[in-house]
PDBQT receptor file of N, H, CA, C and O in Angstrom, charges set to zero:
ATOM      1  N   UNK A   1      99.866 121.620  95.502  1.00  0.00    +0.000 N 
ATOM      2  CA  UNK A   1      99.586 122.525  96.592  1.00  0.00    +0.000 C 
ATOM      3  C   UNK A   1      98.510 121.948  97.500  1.00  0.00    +0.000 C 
ATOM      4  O   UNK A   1      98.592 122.059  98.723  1.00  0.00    +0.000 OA
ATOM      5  N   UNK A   2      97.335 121.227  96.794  1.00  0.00    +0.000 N 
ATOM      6  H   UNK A   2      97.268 121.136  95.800  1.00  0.00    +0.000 HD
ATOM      7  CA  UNK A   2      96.411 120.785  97.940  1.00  0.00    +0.000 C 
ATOM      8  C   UNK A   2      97.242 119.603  98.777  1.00  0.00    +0.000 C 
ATOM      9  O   UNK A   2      97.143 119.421  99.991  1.00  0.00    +0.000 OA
ATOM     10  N   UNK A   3      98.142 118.788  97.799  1.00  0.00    +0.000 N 
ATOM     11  H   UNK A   3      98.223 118.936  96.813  1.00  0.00    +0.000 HD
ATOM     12  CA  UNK A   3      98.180 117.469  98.561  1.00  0.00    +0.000 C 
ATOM     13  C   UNK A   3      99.408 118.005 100.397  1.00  0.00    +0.000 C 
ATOM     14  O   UNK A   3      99.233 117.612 101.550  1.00  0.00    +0.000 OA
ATOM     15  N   UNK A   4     100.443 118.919  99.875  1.00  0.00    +0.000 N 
ATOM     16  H   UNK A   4     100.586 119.238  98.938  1.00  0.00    +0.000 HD
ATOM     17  CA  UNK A   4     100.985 119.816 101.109  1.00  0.00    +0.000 C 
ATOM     18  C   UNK A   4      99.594 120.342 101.907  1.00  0.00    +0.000 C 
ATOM     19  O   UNK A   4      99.490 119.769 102.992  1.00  0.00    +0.000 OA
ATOM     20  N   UNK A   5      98.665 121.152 101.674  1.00  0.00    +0.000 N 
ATOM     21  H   UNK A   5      98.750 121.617 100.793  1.00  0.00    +0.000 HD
ATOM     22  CA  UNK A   5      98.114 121.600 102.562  1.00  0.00    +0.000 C 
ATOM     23  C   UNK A   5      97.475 120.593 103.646  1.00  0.00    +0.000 C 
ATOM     24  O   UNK A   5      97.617 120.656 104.867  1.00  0.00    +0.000 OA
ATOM     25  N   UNK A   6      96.532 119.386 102.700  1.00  0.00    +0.000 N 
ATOM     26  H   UNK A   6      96.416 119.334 101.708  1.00  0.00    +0.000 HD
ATOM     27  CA  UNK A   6      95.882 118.630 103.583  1.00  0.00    +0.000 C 
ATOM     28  C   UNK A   6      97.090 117.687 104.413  1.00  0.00    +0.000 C 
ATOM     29  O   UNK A   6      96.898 117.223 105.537  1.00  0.00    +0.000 OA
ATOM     30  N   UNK A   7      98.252 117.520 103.695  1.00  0.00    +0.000 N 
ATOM     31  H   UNK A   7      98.408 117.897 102.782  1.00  0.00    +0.000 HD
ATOM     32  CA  UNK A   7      99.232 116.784 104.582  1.00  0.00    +0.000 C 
ATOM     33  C   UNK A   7      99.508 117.973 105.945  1.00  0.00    +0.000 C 
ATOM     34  O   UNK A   7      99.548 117.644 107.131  1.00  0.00    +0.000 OA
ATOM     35  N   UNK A   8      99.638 119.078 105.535  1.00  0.00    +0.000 N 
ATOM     36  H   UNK A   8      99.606 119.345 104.572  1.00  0.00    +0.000 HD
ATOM     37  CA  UNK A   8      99.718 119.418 106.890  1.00  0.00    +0.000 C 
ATOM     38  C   UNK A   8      98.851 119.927 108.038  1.00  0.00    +0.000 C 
ATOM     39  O   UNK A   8      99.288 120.217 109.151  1.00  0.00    +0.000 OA
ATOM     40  N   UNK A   9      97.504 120.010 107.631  1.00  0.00    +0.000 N 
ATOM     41  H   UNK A   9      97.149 119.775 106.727  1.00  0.00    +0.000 HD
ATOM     42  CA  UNK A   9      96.458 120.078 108.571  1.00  0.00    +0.000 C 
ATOM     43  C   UNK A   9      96.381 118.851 108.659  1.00  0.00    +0.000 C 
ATOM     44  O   UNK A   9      95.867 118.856 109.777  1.00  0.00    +0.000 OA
ATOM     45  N   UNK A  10      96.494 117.358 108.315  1.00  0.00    +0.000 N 
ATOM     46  H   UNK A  10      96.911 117.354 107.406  1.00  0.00    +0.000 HD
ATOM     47  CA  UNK A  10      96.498 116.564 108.963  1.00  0.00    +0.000 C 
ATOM     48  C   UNK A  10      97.070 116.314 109.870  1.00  0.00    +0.000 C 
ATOM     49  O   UNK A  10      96.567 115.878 110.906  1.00  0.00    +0.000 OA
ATOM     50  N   UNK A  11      98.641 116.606 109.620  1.00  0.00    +0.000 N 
ATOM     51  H   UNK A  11      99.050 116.960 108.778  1.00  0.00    +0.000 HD
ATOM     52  CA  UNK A  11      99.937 116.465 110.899  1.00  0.00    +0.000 C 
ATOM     53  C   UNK A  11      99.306 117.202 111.880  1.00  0.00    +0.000 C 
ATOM     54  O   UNK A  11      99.104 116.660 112.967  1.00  0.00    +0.000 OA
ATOM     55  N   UNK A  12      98.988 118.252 111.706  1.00  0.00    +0.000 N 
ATOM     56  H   UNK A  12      99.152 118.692 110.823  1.00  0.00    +0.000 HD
ATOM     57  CA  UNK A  12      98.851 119.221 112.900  1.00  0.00    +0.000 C 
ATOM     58  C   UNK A  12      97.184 119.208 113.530  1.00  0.00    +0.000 C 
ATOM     59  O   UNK A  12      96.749 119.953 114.408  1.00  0.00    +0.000 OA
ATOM     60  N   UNK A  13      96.487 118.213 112.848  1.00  0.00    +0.000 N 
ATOM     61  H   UNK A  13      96.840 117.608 112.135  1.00  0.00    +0.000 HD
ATOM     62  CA  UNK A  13      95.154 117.903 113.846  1.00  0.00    +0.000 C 
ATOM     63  C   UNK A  13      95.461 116.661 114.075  1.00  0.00    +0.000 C 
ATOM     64  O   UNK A  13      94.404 116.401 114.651  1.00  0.00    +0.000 OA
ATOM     65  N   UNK A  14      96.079 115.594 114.104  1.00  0.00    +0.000 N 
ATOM     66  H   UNK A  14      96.937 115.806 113.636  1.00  0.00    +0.000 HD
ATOM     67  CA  UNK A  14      96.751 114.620 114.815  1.00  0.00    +0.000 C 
ATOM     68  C   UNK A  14      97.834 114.868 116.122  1.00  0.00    +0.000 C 
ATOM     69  O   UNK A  14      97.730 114.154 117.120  1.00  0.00    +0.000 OA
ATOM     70  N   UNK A  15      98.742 115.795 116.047  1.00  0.00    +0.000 N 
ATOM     71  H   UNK A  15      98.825 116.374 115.236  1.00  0.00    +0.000 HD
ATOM     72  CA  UNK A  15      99.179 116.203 116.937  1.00  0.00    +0.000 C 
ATOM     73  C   UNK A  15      98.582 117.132 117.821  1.00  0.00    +0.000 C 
ATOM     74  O   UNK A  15      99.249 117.404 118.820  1.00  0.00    +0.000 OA
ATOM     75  N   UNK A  16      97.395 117.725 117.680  1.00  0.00    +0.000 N 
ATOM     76  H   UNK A  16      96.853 117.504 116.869  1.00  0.00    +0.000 HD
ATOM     77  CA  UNK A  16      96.678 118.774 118.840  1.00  0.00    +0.000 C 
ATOM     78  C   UNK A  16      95.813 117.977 119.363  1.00  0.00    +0.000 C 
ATOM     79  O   UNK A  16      95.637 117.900 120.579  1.00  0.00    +0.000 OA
ATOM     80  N   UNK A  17      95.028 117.137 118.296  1.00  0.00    +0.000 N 
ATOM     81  H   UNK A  17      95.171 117.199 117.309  1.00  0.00    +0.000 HD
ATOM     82  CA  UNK A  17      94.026 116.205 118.830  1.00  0.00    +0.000 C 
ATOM     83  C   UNK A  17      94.007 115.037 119.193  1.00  0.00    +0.000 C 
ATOM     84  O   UNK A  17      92.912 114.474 119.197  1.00  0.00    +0.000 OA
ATOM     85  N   UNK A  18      94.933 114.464 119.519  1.00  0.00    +0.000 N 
ATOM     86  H   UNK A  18      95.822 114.921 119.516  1.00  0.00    +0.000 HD
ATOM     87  CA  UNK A  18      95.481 113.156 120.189  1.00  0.00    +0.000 C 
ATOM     88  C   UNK A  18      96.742 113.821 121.168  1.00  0.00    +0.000 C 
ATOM     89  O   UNK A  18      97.636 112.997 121.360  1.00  0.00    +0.000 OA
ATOM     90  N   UNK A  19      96.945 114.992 121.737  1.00  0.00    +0.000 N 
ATOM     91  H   UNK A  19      96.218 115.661 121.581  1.00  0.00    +0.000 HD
ATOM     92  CA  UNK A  19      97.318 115.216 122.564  1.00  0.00    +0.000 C 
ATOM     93  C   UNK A  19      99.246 114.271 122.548  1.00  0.00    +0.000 C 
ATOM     94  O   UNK A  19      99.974 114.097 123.525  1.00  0.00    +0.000 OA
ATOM     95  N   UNK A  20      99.452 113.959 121.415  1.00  0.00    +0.000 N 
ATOM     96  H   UNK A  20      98.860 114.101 120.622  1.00  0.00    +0.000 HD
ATOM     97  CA  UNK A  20     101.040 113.435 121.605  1.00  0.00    +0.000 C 
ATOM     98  C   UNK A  20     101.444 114.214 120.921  1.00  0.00    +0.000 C 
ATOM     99  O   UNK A  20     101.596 113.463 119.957  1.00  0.00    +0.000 OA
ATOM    100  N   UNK A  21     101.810 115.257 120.530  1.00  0.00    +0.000 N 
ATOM    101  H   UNK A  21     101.687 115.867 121.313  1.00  0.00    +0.000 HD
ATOM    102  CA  UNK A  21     102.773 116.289 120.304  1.00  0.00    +0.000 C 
ATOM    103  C   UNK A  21     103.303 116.133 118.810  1.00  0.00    +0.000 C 
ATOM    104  O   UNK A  21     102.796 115.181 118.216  1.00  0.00    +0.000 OA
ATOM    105  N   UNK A  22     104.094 116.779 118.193  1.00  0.00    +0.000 N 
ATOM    106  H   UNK A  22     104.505 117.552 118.675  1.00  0.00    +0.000 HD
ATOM    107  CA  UNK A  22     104.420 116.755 116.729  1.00  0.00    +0.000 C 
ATOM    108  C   UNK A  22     105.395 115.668 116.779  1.00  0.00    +0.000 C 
ATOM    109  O   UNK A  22     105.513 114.959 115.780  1.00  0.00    +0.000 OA
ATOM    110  N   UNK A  23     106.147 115.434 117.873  1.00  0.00    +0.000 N 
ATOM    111  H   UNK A  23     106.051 116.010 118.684  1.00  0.00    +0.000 HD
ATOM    112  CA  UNK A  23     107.343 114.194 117.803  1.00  0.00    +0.000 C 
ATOM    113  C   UNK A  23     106.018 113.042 117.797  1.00  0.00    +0.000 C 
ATOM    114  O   UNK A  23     105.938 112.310 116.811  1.00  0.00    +0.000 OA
ATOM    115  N   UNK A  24     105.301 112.941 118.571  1.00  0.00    +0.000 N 
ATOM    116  H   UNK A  24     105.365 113.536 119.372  1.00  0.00    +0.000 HD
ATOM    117  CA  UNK A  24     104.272 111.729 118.383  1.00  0.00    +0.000 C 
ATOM    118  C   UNK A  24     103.134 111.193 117.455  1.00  0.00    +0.000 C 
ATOM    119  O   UNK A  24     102.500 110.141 117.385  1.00  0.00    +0.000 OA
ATOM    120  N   UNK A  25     103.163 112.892 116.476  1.00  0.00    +0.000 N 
ATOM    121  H   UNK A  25     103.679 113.747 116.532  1.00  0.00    +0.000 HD
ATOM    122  CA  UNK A  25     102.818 112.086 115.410  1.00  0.00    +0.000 C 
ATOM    123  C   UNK A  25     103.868 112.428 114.373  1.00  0.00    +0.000 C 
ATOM    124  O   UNK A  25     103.355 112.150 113.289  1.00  0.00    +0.000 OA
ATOM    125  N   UNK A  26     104.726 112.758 114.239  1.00  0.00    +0.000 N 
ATOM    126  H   UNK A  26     105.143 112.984 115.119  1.00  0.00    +0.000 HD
ATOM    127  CA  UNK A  26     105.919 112.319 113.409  1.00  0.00    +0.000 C 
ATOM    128  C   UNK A  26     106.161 110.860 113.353  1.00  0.00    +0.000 C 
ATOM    129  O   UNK A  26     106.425 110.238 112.324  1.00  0.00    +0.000 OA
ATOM    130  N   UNK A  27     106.046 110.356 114.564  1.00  0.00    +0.000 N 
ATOM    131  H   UNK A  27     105.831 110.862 115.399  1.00  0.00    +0.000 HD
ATOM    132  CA  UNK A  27     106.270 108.755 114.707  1.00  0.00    +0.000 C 
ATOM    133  C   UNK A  27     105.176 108.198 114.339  1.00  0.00    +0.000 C 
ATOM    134  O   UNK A  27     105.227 106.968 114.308  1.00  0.00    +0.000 OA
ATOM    135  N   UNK A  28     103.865 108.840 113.948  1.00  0.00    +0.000 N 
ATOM    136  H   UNK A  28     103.823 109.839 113.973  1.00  0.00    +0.000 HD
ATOM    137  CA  UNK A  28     102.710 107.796 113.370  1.00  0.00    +0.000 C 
ATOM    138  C   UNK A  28     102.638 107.820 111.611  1.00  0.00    +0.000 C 
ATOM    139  O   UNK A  28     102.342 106.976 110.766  1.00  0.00    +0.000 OA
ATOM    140  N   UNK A  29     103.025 109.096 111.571  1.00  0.00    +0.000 N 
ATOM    141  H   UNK A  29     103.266 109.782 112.258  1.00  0.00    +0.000 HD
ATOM    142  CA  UNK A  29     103.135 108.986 110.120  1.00  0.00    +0.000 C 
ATOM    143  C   UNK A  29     104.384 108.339 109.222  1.00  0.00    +0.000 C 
ATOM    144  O   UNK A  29     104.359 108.079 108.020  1.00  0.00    +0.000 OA
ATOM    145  N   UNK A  30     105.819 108.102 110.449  1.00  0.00    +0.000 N 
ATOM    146  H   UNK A  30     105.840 108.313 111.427  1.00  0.00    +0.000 HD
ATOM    147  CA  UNK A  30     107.451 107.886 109.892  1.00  0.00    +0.000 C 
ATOM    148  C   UNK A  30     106.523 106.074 110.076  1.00  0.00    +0.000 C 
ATOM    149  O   UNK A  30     106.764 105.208 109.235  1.00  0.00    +0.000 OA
ATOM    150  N   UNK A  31     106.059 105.944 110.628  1.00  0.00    +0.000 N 
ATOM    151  H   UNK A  31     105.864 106.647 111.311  1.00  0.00    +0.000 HD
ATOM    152  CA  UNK A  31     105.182 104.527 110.780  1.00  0.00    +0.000 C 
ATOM    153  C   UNK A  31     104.407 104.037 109.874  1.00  0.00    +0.000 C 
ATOM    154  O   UNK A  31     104.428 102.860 109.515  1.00  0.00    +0.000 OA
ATOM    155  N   UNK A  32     103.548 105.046 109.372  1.00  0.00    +0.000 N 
ATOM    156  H   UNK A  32     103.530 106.002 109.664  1.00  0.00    +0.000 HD
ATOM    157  CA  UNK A  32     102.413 104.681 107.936  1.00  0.00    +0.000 C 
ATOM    158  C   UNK A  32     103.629 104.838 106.628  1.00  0.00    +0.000 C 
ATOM    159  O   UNK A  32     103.542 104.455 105.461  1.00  0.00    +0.000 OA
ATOM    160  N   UNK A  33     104.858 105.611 107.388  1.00  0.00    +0.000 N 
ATOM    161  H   UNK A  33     104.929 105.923 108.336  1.00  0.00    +0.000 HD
ATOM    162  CA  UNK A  33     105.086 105.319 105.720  1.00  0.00    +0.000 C 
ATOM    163  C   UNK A  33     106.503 104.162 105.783  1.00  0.00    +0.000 C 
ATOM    164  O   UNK A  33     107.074 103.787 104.759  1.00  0.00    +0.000 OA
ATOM    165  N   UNK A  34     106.698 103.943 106.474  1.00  0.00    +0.000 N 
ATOM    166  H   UNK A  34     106.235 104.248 107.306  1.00  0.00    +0.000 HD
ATOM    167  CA  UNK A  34     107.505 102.410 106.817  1.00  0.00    +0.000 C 
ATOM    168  C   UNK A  34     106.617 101.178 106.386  1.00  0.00    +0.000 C 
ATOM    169  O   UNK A  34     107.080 100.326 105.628  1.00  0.00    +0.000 OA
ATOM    170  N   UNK A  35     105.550 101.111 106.798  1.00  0.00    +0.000 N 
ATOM    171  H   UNK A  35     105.174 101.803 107.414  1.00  0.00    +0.000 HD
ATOM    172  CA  UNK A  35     104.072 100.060 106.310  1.00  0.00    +0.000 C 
ATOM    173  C   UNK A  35     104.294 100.422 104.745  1.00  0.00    +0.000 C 
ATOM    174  O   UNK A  35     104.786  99.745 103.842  1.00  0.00    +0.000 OA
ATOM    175  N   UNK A  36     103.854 101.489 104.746  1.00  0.00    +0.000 N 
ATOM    176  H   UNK A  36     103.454 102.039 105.479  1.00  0.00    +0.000 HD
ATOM    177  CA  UNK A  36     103.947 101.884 102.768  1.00  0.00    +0.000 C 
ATOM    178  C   UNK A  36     105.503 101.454 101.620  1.00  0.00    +0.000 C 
ATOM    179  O   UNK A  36     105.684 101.250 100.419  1.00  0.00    +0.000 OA
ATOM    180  N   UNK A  37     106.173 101.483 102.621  1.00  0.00    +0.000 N 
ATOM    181  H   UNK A  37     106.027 101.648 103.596  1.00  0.00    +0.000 HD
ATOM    182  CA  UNK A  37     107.520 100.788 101.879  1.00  0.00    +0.000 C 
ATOM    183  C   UNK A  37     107.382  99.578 101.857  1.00  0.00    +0.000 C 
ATOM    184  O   UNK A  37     107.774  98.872 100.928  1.00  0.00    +0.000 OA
ATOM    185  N   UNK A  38     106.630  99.041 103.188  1.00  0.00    +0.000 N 
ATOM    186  H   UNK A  38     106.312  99.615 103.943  1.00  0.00    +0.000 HD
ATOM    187  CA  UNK A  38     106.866  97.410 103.108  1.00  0.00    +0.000 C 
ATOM    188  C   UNK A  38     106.008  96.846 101.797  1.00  0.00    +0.000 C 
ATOM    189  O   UNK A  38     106.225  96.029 100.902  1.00  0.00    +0.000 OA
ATOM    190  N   UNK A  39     104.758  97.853 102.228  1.00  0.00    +0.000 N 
ATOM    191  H   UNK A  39     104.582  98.517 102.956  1.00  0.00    +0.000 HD
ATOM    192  CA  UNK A  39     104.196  96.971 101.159  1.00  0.00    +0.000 C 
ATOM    193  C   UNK A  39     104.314  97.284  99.702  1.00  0.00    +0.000 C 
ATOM    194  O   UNK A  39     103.579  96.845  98.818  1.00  0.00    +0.000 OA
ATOM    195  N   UNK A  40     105.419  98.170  99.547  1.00  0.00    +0.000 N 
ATOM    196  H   UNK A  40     106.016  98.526 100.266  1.00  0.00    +0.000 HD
ATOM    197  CA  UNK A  40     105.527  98.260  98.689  1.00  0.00    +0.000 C 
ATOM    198  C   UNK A  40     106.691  97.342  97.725  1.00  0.00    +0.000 C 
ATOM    199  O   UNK A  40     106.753  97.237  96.500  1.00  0.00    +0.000 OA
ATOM    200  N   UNK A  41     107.445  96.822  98.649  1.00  0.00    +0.000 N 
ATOM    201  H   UNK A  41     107.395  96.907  99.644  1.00  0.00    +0.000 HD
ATOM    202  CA  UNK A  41     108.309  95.888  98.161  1.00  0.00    +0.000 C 
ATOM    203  C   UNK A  41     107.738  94.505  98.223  1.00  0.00    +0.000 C 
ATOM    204  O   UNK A  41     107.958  93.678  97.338  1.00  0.00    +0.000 OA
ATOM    205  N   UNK A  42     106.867  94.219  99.474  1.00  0.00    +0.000 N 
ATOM    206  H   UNK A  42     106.688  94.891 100.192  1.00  0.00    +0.000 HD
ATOM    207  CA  UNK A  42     106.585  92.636  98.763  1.00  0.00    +0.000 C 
ATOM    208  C   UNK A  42     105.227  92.330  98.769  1.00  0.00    +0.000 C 
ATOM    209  O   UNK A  42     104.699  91.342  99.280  1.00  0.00    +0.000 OA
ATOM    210  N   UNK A  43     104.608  93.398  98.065  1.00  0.00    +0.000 N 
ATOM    211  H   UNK A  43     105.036  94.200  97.650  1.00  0.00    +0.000 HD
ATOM    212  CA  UNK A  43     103.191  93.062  97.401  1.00  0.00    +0.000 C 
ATOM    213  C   UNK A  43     103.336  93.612  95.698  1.00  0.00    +0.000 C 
ATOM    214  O   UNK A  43     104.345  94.214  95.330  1.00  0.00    +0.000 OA
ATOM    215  N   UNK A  44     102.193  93.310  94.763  1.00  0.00    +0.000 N 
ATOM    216  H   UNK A  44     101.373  92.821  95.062  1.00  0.00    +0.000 HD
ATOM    217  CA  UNK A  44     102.139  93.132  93.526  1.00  0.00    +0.000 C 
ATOM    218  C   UNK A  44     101.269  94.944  92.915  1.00  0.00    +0.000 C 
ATOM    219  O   UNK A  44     101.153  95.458  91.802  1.00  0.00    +0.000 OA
ATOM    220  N   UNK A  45     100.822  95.404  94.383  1.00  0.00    +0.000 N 
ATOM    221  H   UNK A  45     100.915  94.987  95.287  1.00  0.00    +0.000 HD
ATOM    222  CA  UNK A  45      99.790  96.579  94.047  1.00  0.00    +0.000 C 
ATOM    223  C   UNK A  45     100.741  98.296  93.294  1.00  0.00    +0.000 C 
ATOM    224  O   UNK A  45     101.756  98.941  93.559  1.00  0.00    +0.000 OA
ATOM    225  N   UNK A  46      99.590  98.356  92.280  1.00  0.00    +0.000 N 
ATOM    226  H   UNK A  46      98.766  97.832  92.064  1.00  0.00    +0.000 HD
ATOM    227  CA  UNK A  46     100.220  99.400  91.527  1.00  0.00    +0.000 C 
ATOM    228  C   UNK A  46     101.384 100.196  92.290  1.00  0.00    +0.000 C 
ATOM    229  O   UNK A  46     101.545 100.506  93.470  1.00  0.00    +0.000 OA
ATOM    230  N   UNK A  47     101.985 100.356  91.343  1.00  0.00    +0.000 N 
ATOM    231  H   UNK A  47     101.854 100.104  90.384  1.00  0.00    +0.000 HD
ATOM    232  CA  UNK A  47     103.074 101.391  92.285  1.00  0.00    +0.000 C 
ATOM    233  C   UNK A  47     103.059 103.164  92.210  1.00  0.00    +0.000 C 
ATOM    234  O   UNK A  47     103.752 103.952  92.853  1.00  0.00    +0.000 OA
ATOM    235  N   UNK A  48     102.154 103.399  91.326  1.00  0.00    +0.000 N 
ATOM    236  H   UNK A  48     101.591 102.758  90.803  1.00  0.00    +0.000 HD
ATOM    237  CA  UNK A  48     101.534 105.119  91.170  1.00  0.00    +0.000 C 
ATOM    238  C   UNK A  48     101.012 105.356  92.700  1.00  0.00    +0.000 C 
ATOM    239  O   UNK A  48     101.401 106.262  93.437  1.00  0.00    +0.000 OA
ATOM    240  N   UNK A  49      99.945 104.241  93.058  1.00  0.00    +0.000 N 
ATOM    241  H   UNK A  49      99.630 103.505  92.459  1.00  0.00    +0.000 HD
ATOM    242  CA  UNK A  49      99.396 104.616  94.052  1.00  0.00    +0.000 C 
ATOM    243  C   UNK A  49     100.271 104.568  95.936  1.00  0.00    +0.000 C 
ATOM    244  O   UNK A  49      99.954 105.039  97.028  1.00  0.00    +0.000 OA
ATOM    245  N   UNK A  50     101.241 103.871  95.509  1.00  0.00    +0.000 N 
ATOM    246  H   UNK A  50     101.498 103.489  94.622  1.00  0.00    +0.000 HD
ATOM    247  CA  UNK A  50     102.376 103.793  96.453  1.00  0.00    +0.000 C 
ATOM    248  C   UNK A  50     103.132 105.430  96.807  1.00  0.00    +0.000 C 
ATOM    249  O   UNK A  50     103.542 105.880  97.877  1.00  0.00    +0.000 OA
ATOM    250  N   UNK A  51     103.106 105.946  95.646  1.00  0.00    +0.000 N 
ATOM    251  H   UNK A  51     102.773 105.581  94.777  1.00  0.00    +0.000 HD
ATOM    252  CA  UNK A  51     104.068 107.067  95.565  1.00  0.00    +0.000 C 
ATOM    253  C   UNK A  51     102.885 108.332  95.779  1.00  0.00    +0.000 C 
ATOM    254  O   UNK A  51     103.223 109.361  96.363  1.00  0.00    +0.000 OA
ATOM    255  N   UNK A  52     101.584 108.170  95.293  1.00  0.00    +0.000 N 
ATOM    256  H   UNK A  52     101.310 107.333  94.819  1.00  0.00    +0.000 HD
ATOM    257  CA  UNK A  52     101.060 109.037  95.699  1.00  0.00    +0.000 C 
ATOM    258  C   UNK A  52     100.690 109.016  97.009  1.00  0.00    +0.000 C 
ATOM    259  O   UNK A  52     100.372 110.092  97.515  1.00  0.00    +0.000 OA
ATOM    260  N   UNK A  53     100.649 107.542  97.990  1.00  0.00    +0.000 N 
ATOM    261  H   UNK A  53     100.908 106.668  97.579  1.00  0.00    +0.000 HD
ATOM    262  CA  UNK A  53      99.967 107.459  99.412  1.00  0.00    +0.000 C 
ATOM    263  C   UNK A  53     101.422 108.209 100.265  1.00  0.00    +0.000 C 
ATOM    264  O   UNK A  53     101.334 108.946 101.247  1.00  0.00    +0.000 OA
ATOM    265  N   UNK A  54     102.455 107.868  99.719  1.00  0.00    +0.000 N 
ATOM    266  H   UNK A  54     102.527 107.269  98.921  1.00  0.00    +0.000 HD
ATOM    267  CA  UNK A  54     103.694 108.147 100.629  1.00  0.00    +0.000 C 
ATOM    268  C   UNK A  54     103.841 109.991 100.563  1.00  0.00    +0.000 C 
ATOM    269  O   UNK A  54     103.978 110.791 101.488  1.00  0.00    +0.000 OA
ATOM    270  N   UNK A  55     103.726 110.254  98.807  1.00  0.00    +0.000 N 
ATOM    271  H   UNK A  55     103.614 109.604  98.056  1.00  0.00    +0.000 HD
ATOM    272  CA  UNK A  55     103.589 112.041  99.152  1.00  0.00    +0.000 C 
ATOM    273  C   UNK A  55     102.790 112.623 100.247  1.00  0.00    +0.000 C 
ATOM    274  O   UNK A  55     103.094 113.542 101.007  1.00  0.00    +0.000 OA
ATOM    275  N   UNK A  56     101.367 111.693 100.167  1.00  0.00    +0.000 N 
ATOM    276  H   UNK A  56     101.120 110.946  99.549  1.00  0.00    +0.000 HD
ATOM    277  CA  UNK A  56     100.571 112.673 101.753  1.00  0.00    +0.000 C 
ATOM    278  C   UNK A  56     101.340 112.603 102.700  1.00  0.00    +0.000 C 
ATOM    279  O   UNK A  56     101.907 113.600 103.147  1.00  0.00    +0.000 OA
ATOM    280  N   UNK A  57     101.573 110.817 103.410  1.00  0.00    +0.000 N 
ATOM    281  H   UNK A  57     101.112 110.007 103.047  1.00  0.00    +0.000 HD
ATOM    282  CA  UNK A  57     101.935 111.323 104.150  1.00  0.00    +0.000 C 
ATOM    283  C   UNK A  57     103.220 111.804 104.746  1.00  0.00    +0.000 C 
ATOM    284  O   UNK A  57     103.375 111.830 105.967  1.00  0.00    +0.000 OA
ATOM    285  N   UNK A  58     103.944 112.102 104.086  1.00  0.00    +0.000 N 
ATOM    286  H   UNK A  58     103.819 112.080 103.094  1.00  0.00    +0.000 HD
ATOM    287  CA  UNK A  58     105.754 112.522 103.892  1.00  0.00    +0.000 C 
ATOM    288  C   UNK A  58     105.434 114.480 104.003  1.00  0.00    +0.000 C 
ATOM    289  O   UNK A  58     106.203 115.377 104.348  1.00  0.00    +0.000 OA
ATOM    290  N   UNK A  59     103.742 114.538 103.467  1.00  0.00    +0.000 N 
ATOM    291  H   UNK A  59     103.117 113.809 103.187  1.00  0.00    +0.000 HD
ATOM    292  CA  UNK A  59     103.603 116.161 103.408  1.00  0.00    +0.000 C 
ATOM    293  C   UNK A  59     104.212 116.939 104.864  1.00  0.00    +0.000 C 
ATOM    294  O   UNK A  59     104.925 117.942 104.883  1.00  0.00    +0.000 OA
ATOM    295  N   UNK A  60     103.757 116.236 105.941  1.00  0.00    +0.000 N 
ATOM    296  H   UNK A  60     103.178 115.421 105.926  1.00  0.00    +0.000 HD
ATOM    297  CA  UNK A  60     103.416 116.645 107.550  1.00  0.00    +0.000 C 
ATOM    298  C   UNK A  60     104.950 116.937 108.003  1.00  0.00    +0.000 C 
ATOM    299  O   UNK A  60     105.332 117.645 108.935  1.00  0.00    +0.000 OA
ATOM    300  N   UNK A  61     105.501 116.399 107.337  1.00  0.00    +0.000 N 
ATOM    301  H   UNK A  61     105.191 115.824 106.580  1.00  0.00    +0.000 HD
ATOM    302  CA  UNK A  61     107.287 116.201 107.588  1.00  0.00    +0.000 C 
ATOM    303  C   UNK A  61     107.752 116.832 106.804  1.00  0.00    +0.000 C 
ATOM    304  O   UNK A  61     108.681 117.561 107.149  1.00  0.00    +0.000 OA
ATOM    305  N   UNK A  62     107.350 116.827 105.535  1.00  0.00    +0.000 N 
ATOM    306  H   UNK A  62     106.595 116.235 105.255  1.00  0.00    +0.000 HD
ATOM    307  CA  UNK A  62     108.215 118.479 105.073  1.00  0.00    +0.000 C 
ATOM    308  C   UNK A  62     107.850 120.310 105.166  1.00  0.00    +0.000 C 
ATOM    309  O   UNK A  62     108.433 121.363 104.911  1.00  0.00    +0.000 OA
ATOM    310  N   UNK A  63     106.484 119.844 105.708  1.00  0.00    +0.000 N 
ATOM    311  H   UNK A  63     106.011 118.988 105.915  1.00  0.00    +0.000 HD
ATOM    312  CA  UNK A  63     106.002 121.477 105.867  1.00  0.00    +0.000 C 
ATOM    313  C   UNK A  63     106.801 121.702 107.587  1.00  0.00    +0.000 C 
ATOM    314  O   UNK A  63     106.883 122.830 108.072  1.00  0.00    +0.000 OA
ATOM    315  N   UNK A  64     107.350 120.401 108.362  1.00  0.00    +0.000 N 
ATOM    316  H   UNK A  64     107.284 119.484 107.968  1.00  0.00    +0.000 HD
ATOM    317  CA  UNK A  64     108.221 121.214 109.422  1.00  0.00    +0.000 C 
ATOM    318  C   UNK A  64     109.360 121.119 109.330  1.00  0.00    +0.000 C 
ATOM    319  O   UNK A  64     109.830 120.714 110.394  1.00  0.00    +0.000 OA
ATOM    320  N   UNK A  65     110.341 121.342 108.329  1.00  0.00    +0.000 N 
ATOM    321  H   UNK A  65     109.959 121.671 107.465  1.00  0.00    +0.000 HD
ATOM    322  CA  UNK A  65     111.524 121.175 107.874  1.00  0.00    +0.000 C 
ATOM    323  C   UNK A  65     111.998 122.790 108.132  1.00  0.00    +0.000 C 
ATOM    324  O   UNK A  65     113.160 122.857 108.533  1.00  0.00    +0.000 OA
ATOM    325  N   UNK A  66     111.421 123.902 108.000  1.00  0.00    +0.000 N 
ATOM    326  H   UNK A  66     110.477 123.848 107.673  1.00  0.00    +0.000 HD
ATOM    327  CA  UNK A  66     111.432 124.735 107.884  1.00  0.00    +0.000 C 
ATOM    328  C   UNK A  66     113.541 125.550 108.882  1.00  0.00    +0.000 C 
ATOM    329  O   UNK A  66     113.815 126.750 108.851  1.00  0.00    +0.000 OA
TER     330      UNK A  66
C-alpha cells in the first residue's frame, strides 16, 4: 500500500509540477522503466532490487488505469 501511494503522489507531483501533463510524465516514467529493463538485462546487479525499482515506478501507471 505505501509503495502505490508514494508511486502515485509521485506521478501526480511530476505532472503538476513540471507543468507536462500526465501523458508527459507517463513518458518519463515508461522511460525510467525502459532504462530499468535495460539494465536489467545486461548488467550483473541484484535482480530483487530491479523488481522492486520497476514496482515504484510502474505504481503512477497503474493507479490511472482506472
Amino acid at each position: 500500500m505505501f509503495s502505490q501511494t508514494l508511486g502515485t503522489a509521485l506521478g501526480d507531483w511530476v505532472a503538476e509540477t513540471h507543468d507536462m501533463g500526465y501523458v508527459g510524465a507517463g513518458a518519463v516514467f515508461g522511460g525510467l522503466l525502459l532504462v530499468t529493463a535495460l539494465l536489467y538485462y545486461f548488467t550483473s546487479i541484484s535482480r530483487v532490487i530491479f523488481v522492486l525499482g520497476s514496482l515504484h515506478l510502474d505504481s503512477p501507471a497503474r493507479s490511472r488505469r482506472r
